[in-house]
C-alpha positions as a LaTeX table, in Angstrom:
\begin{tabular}{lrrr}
\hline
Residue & $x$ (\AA) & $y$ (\AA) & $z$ (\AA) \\
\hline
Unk1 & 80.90 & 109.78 & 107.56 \\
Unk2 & 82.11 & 109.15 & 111.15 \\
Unk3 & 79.59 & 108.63 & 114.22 \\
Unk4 & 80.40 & 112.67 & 114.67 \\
Unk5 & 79.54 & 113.40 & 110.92 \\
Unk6 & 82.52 & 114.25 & 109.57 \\
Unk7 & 83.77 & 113.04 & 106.26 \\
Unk8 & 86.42 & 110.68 & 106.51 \\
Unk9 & 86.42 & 109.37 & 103.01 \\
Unk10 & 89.91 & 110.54 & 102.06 \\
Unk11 & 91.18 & 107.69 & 104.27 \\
Unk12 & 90.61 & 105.51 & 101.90 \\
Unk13 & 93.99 & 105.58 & 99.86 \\
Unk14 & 97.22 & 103.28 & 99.25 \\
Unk15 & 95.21 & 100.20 & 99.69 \\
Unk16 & 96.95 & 96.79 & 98.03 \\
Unk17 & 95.40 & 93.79 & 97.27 \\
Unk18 & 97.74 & 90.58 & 96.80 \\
Unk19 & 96.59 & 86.86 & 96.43 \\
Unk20 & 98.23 & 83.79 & 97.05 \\
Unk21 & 97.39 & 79.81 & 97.28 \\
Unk22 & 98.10 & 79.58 & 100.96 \\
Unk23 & 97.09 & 81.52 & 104.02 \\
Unk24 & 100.86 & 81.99 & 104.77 \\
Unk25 & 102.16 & 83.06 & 101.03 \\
Unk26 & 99.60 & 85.79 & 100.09 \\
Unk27 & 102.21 & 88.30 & 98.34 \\
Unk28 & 101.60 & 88.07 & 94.81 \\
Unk29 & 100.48 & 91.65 & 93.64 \\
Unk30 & 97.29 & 92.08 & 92.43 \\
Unk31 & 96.35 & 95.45 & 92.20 \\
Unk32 & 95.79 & 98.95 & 94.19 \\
Unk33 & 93.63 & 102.14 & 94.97 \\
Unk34 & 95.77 & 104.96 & 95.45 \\
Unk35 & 92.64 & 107.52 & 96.06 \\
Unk36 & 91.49 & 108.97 & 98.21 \\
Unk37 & 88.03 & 107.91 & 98.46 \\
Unk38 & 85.38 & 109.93 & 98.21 \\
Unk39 & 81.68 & 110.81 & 100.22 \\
Unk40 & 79.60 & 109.65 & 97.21 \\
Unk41 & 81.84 & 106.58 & 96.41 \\
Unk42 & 79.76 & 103.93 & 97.31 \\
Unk43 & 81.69 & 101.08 & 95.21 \\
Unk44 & 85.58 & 100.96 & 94.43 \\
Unk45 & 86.47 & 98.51 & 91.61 \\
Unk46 & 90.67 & 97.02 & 91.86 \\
Unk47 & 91.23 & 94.95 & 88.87 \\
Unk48 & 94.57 & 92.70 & 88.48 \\
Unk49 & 96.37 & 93.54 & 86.31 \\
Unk50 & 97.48 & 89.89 & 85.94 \\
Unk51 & 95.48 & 87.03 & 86.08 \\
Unk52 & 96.83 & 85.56 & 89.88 \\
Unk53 & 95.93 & 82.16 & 91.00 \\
Unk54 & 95.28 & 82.06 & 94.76 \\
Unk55 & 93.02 & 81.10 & 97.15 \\
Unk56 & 93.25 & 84.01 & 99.38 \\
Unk57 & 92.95 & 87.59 & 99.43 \\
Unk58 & 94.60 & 90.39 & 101.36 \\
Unk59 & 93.62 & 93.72 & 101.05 \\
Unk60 & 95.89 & 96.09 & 103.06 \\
Unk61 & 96.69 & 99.26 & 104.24 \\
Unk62 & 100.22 & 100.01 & 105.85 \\
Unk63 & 99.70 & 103.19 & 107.18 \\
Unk64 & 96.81 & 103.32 & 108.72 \\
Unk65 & 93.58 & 101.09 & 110.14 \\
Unk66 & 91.71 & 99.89 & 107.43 \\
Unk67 & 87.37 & 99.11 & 107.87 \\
Unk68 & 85.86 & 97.62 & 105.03 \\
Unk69 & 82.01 & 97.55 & 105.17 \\
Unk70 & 81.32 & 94.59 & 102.29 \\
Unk71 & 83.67 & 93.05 & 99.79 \\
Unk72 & 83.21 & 90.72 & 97.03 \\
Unk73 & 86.38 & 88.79 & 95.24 \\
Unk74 & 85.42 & 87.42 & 91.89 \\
Unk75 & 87.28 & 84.87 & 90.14 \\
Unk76 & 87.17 & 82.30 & 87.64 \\
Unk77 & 88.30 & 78.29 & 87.15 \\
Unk78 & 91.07 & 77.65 & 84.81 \\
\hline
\end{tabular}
């Protein structure tokens, strides 16, 4: 919900998430959420589908503005 109560939930579609091992070269595909979101969806899960090696994440939105409240990457040391 918006500061004027209305549900803005479906916004949340077409979002990307690449990795990469530089701040400058973060383009290897990851995964996405195509949506929408919904009012009850409190937590939204994007798996790779590969297993990337990177040291940063982008998660993106082309279309429109994109607020995040909390995210959490989890990984793993080869």
């Amino acid at each position: 919900m918006d500061e004027w109560g209305e549900d803005t939930s479906d916004r949340l579609r077409n979002v990307t998430v690449t990795v990469g091992l530089t701040e400058s070269d973060v383009n290897t595909p990851c995964g996405v959420f195509a949506g929408p979101g919904t009012l009850s969806q409190l937590v939204v899960d994007i798996d790779c589908s590969s297993v990337p090696k990177g040291r940063f994440v982008k998660i993106a939105k082309t279309t429109e503005a994109l607020t995040l409240c909390e995210v959490e990457v989890f990984g793993y040391s080869a």
